[in-house]
Backbone as numpy.savetxt, mean C-alpha at the origin, in Angstrom:
# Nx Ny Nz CAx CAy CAz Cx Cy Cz
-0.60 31.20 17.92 -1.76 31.58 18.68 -1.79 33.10 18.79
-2.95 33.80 18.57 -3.13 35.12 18.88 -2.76 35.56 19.92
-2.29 36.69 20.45 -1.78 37.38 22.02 -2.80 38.34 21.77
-3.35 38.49 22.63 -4.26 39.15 23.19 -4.00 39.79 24.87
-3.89 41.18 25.21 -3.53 41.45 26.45 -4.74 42.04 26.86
-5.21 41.47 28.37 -6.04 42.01 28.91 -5.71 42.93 29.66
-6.41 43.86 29.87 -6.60 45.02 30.75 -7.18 44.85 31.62
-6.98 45.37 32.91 -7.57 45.11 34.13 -8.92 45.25 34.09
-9.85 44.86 34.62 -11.53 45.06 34.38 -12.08 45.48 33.45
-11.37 45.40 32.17 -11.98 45.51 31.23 -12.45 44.52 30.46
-13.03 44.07 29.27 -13.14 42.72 28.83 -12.64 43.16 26.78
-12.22 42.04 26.65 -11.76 42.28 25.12 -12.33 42.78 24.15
-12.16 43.32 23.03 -13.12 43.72 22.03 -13.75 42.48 21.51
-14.29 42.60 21.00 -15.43 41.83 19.78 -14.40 41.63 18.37
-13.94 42.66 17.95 -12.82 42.73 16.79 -11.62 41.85 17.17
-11.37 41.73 18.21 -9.80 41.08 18.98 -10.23 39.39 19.25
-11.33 39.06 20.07 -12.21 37.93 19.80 -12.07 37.34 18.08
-12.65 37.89 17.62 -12.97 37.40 16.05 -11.61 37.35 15.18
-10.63 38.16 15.52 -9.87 37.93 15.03 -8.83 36.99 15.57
-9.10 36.49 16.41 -8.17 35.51 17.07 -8.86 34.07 16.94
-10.27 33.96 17.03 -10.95 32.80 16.50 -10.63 32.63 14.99
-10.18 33.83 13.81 -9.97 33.33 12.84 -8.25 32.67 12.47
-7.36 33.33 13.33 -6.10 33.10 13.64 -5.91 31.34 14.06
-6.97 31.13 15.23 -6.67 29.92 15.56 -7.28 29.09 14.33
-8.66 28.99 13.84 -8.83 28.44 12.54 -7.93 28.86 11.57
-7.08 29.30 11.15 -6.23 29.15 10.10 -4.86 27.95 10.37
-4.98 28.12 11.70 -3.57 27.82 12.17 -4.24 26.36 12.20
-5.33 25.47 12.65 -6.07 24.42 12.91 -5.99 23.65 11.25
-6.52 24.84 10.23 -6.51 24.21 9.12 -5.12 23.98 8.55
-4.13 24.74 8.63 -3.02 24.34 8.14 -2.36 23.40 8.92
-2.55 22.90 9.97 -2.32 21.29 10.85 -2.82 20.31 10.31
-4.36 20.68 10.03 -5.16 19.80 9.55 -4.47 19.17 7.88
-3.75 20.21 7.43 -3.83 20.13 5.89 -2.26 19.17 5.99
-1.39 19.71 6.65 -0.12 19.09 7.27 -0.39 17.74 7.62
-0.90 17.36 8.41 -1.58 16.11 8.70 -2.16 15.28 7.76
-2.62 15.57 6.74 -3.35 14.62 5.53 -2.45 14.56 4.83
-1.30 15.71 4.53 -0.26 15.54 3.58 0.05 14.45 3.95
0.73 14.11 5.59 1.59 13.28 6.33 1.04 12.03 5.65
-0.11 11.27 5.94 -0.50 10.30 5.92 -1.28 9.57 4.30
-1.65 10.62 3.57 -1.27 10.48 1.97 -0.26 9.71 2.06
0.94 10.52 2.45 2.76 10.36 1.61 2.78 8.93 2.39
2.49 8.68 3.48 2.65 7.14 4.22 1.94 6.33 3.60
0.33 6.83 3.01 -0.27 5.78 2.23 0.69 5.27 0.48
0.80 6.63 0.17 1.33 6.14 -1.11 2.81 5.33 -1.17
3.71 5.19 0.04 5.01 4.55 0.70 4.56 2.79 0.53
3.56 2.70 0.93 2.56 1.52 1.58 2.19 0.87 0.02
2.20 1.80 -0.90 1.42 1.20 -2.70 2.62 1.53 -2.75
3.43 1.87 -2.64 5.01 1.23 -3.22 5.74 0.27 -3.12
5.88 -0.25 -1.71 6.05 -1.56 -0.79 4.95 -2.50 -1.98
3.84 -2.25 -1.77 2.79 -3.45 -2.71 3.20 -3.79 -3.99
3.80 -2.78 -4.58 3.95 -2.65 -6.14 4.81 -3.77 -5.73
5.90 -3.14 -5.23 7.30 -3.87 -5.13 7.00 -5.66 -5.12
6.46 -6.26 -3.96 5.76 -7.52 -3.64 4.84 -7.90 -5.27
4.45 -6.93 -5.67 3.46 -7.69 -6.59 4.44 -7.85 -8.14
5.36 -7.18 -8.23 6.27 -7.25 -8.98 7.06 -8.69 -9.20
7.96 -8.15 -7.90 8.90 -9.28 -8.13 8.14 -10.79 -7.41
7.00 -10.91 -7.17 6.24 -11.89 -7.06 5.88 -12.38 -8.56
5.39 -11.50 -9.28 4.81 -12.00 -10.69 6.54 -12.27 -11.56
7.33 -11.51 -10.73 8.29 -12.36 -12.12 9.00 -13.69 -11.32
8.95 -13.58 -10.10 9.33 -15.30 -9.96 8.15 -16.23 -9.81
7.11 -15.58 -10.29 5.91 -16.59 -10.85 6.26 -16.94 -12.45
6.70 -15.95 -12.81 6.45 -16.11 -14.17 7.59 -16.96 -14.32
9.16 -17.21 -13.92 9.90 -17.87 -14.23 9.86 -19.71 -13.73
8.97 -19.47 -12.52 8.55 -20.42 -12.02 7.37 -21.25 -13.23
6.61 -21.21 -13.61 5.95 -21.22 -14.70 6.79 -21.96 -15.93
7.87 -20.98 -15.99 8.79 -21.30 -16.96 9.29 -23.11 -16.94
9.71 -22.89 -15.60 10.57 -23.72 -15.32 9.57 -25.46 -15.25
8.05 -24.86 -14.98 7.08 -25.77 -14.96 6.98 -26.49 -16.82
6.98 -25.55 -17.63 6.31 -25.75 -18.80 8.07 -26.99 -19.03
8.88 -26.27 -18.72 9.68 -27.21 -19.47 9.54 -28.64 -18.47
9.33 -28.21 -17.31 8.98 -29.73 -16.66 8.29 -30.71 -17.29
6.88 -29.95 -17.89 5.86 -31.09 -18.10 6.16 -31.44 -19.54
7.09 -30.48 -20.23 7.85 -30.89 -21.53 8.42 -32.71 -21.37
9.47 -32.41 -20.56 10.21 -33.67 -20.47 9.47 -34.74 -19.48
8.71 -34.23 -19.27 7.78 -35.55 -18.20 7.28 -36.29 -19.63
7.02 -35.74 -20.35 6.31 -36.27 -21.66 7.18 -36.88 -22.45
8.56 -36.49 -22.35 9.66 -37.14 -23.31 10.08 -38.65 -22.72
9.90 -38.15 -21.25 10.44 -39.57 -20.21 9.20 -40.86 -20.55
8.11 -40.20 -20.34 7.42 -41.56 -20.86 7.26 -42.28 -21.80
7.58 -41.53 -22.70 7.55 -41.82 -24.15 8.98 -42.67 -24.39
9.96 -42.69 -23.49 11.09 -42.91 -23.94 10.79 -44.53 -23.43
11.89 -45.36 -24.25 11.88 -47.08 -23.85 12.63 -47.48 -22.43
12.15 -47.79 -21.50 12.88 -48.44 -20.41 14.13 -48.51 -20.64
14.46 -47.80 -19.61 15.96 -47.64 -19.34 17.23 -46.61 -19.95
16.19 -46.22 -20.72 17.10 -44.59 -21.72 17.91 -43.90 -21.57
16.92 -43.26 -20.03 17.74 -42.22 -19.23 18.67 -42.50 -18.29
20.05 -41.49 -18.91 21.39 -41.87 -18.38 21.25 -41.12 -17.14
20.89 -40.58 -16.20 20.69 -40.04 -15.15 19.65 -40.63 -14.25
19.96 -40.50 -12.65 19.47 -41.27 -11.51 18.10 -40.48 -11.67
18.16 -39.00 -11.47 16.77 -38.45 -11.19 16.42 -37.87 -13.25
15.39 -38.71 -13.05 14.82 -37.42 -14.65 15.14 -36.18 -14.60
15.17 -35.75 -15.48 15.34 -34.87 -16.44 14.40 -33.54 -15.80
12.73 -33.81 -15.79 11.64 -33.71 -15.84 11.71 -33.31 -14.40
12.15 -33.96 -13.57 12.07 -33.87 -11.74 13.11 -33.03 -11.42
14.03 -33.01 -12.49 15.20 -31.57 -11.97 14.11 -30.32 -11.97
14.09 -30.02 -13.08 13.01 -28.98 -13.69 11.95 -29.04 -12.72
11.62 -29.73 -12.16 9.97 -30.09 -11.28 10.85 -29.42 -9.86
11.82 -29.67 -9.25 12.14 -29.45 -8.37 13.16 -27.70 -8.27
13.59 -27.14 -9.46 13.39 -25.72 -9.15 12.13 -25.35 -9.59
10.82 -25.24 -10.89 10.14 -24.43 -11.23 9.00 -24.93 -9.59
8.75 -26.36 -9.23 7.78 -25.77 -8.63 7.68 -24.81 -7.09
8.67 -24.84 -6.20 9.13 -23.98 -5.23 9.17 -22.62 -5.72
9.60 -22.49 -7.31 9.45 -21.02 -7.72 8.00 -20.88 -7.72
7.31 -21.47 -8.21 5.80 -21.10 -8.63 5.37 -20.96 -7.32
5.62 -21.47 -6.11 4.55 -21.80 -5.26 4.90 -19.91 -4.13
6.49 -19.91 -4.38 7.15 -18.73 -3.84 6.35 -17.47 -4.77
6.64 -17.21 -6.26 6.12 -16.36 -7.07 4.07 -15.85 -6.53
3.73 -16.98 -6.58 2.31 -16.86 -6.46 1.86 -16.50 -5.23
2.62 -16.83 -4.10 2.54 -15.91 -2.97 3.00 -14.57 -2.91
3.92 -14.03 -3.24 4.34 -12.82 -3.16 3.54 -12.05 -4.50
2.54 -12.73 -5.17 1.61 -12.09 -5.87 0.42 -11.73 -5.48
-0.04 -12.58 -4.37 -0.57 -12.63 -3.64 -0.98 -11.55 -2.94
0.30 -11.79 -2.06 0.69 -10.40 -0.89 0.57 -9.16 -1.23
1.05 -9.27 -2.62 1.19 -8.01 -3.15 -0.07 -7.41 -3.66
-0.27 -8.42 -4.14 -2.38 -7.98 -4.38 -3.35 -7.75 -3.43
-2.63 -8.07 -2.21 -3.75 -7.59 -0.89 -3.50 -6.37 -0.04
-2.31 -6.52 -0.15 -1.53 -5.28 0.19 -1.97 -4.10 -0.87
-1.89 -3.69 -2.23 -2.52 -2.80 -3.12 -4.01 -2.85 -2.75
-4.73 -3.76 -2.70 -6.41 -4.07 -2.68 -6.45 -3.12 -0.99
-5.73 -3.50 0.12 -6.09 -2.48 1.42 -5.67 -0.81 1.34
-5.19 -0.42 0.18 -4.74 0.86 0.36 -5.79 1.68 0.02
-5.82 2.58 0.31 -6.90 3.65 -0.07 -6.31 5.10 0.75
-5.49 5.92 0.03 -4.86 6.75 0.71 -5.49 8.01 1.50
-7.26 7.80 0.92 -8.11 9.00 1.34 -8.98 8.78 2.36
-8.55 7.39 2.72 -9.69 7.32 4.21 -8.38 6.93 4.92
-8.69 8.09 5.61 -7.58 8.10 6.79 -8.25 9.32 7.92
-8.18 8.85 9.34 -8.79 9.99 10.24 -8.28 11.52 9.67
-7.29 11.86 9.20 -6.95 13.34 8.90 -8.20 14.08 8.09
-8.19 12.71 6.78 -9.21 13.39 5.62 -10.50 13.79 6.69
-10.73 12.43 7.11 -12.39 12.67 7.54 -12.11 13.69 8.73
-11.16 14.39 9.33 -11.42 15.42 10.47 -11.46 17.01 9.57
-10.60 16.95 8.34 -10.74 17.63 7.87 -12.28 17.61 6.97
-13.02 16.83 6.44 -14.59 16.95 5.96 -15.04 17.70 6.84
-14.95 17.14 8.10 -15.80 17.76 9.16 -15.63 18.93 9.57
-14.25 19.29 9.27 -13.91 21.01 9.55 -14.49 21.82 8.38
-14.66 21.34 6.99 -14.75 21.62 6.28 -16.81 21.82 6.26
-17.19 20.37 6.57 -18.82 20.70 7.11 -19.14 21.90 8.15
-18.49 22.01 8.97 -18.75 23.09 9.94 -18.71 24.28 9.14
-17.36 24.43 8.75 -16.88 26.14 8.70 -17.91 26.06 7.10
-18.63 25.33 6.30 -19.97 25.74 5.58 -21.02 25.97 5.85
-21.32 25.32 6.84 -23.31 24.92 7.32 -22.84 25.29 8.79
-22.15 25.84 9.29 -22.14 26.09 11.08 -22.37 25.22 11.84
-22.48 23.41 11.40 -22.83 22.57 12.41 -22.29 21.38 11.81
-22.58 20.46 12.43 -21.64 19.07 12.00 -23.06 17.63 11.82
């Protein structure tokens, strides 16, 4: 902040005024500019977190998937096969059915998440930007 000393009954210059209104606007805009940095760097933290979710969502979708295709593989072998074939209590087909589909259903949510989470970010609407437009409207056109 500018120091400015008054003198007894006197009143300030005009030069000391103006230069202290430009002091405090410099000092306003570099808060202002500090402040948008801040909340940028928090937005882009926020599309990192998303990435992350949409990532490892799509690859335990994708293995989930995996684990589906070979399911409906052997669902097809089991029927086809003659009564009584299979040397095991649970198919073949229902092992496979019972990890890929919990993966798929886990994967496709955290693809999900992760896609809504990226879809809400927008790192430039944030109160900083828009206080700074408006500082920025003023100190052009003198009014808001």
């Amino acid at each position: 902040m500018p120091t400015t000393e008054y003198q007894t009954g006197t009143e300030p210059s005009t030069a000391s005024l103006v230069t202290g209104i430009v002091d405090d606007l410099q000092n306003l805009v570099k808060q202002q500019v500090q402040l948008t940095r801040k909340e940028v760097t928090e937005e882009v933290h926020r599309a990192a977190q998303a990435a992350i979710f949409f990532v490892v969502g799509g690859a335990v979708l994708f293995f989930g998937m995996f684990f589906v295709g070979f399911m409906l593989v052997h669902l097809v072998h089991w029927l086809s096969a003659p009564t009584g074939s299979e040397p095991g209590s649970i198919p073949l087909w229902a092992c496979h059915a019972m990890v890929g589909v919990p993966l798929t259903i886990i994967g496709g949510i955290l693809t999900w998440l992760g896609r809504e989470k990226i879809a809400s970010i927008n790192p430039l609407d944030n109160p900083a930007t828009e206080a700074m437009k408006e500082n920025v409207r003023w100190a052009t056109n003198g009014k808001v």
